[in-house]
C-alpha positions as CSV (number, residue, x, y, z in Angstrom):
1,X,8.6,-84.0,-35.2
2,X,7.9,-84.9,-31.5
3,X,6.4,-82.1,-29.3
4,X,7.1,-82.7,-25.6
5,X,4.2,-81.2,-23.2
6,X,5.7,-79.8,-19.8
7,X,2.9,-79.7,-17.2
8,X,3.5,-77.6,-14.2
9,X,3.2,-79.9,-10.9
10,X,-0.1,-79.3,-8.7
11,X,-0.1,-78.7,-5.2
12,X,1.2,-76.2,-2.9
13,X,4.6,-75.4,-1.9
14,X,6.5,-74.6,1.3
15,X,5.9,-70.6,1.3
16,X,2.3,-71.5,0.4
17,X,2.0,-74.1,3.9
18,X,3.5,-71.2,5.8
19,X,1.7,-67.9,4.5
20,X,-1.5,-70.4,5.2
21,X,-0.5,-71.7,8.3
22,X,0.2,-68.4,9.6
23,X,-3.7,-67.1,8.8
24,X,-5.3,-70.0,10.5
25,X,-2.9,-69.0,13.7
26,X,-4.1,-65.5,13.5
27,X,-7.8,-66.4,13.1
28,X,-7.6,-68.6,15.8
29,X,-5.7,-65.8,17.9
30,X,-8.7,-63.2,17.2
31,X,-11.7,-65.6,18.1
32,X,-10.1,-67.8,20.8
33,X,-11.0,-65.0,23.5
34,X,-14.6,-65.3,21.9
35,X,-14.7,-68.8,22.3
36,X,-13.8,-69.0,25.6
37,X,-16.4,-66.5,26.8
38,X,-19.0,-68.1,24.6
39,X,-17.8,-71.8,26.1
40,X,-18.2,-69.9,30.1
41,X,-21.5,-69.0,29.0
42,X,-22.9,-72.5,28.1
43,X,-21.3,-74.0,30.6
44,X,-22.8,-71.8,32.9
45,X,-26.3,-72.1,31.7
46,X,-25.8,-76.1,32.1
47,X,-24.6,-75.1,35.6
48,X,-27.7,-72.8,36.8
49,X,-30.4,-75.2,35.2
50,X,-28.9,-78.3,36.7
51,X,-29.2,-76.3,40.1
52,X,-32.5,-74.9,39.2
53,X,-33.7,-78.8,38.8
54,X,-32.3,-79.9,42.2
55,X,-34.1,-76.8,43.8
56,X,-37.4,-77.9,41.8
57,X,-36.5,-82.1,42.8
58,X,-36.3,-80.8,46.5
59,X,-39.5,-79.0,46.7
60,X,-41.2,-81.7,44.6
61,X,-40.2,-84.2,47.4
62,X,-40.9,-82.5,50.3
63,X,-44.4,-82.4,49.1
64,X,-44.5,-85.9,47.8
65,X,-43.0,-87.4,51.2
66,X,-44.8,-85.1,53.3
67,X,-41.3,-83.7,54.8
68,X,-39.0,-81.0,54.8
69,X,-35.9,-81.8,51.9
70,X,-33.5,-79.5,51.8
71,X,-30.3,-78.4,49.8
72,X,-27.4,-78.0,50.9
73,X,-23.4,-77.6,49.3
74,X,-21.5,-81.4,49.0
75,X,-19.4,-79.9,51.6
76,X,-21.9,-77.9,53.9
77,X,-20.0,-74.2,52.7
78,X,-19.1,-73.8,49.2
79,X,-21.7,-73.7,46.6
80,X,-19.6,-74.1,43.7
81,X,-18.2,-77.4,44.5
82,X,-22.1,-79.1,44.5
83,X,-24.7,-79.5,46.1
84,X,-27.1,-82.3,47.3
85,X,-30.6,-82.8,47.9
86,X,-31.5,-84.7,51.4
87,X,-33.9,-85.1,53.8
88,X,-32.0,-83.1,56.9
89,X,-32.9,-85.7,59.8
90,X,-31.0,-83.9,62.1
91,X,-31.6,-80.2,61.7
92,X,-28.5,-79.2,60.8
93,X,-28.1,-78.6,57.3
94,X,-25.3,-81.4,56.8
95,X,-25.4,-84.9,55.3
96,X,-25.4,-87.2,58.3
97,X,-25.5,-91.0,58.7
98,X,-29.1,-91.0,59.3
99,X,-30.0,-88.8,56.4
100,X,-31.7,-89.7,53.2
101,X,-29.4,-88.1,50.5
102,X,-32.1,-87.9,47.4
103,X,-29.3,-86.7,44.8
104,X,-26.2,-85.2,44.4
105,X,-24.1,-83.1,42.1
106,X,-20.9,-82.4,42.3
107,X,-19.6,-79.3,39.9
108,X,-16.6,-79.4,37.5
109,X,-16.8,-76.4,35.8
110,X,-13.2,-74.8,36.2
111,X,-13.2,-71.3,37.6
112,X,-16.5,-71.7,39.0
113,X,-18.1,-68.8,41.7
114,X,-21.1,-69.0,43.3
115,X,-22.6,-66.1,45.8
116,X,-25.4,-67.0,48.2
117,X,-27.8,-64.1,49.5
118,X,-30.1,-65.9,51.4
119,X,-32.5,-64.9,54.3
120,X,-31.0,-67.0,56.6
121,X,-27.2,-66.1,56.3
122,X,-25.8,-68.6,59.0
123,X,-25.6,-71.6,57.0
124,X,-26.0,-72.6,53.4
125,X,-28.5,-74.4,52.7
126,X,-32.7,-74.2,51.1
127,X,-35.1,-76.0,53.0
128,X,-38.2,-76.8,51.5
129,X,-42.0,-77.6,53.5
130,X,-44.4,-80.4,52.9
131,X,-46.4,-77.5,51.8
132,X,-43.6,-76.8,48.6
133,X,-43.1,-73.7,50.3
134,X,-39.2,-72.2,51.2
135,X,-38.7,-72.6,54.9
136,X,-35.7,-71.5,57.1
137,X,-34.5,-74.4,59.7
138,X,-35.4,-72.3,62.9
139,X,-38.8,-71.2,61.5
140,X,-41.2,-72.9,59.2
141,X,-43.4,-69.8,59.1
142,X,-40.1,-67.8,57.9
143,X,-39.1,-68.6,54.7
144,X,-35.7,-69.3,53.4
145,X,-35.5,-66.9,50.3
146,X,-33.2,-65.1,48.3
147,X,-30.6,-65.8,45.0
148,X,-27.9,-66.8,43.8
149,X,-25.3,-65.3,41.4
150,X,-23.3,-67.9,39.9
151,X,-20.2,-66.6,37.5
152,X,-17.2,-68.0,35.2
153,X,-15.0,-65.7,33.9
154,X,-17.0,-63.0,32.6
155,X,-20.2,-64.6,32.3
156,X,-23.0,-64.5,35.2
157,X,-26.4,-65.6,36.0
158,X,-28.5,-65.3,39.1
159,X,-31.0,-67.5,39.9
160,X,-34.3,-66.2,42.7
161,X,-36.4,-68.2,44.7
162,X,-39.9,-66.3,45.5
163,X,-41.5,-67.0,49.0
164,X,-43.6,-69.7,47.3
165,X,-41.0,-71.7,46.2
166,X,-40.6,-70.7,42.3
167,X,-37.6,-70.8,41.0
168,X,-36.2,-68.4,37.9
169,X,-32.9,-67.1,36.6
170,X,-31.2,-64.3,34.7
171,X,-28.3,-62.3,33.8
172,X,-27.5,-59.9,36.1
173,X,-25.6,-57.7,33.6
174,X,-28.1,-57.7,30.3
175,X,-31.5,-57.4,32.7
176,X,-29.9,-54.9,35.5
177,X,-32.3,-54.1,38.1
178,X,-35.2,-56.6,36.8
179,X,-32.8,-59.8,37.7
């Protein structure tokens, strides 16, 4: 007498693909929102310490070189497209011809907003003594203080500049009135 095993096949079929399928999509649904926000916030953080560095090359400079450096945006207005660190020869808070341009950055982050509140609100720009000290352009004994409040989508830091020149950052929403 022969006895014939029957084994059941292994693997999944189509209903099983689907009901699967469909989890992953709503999983990925729910946390996508998260991931974004959490994406804005790193990218942000890479954002304010890359700016934080150029503020600390520019006053670094201006006391190596024994002259006022300053930084400015790539395009003289809009902070969130750049900025650059030069030696102004000129005065005017622009990159000129006959201006030493030390480093710049141009900004790719996508939805990108930055807010300058600045002691000298004419023109954009931190200018930075021989000393290391902030300096406005009109006034070296005035110094060019204030902060900055960069944001993408939900997520915002602010970074201060004392009247000596340090540099620190924070977010505006957890700290509240210490930032």
């Amino acid at each position: 007498m022969i006895i014939y095993c029957y084994r059941q096949q292994s693997g999944s079929g189509l209903l099983e693909l689907i009901v699967a399928s469909l989890i992953i999509a709503i999983l990925a649904a729910i946390s996508l929102p998260d991931y974004r926000r959490m994406m804005d916030s790193y990218r942000l953080i890479a954002t304010v310490g890359e700016f934080k560095s150029m503020i600390s090359l520019a006053r670094n400079e201006a006391v190596r070189r024994g002259v006022r450096v300053d930084v400015i945006p790539v395009d003289g207005v809009h902070w969130n497209r750049g900025w650059m660190v030069l030696i102004d020869a000129n005065n005017n808070q622009k990159s000129d011809t006959n201006d030493i341009v030390l480093h710049t950055r141009r900004v790719t982050v996508e939805n990108l907003q930055v807010t300058a509140s600045l002691r000298d609100s004419k023109k954009s720009y931190l200018a930075f003594a021989p000393s290391g000290c902030p300096r406005s352009a009109n006034n070296s004994a005035a110094p060019q203080i204030g902060s900055f409040v960069f944001s993408a989508g939900q997520e915002k830091r602010k970074v201060v500049m004392s009247f000596l020149g340090r540099v620190r950052s924070c977010d505006p929403d957890r700290d509240g009135a210490a930032c």
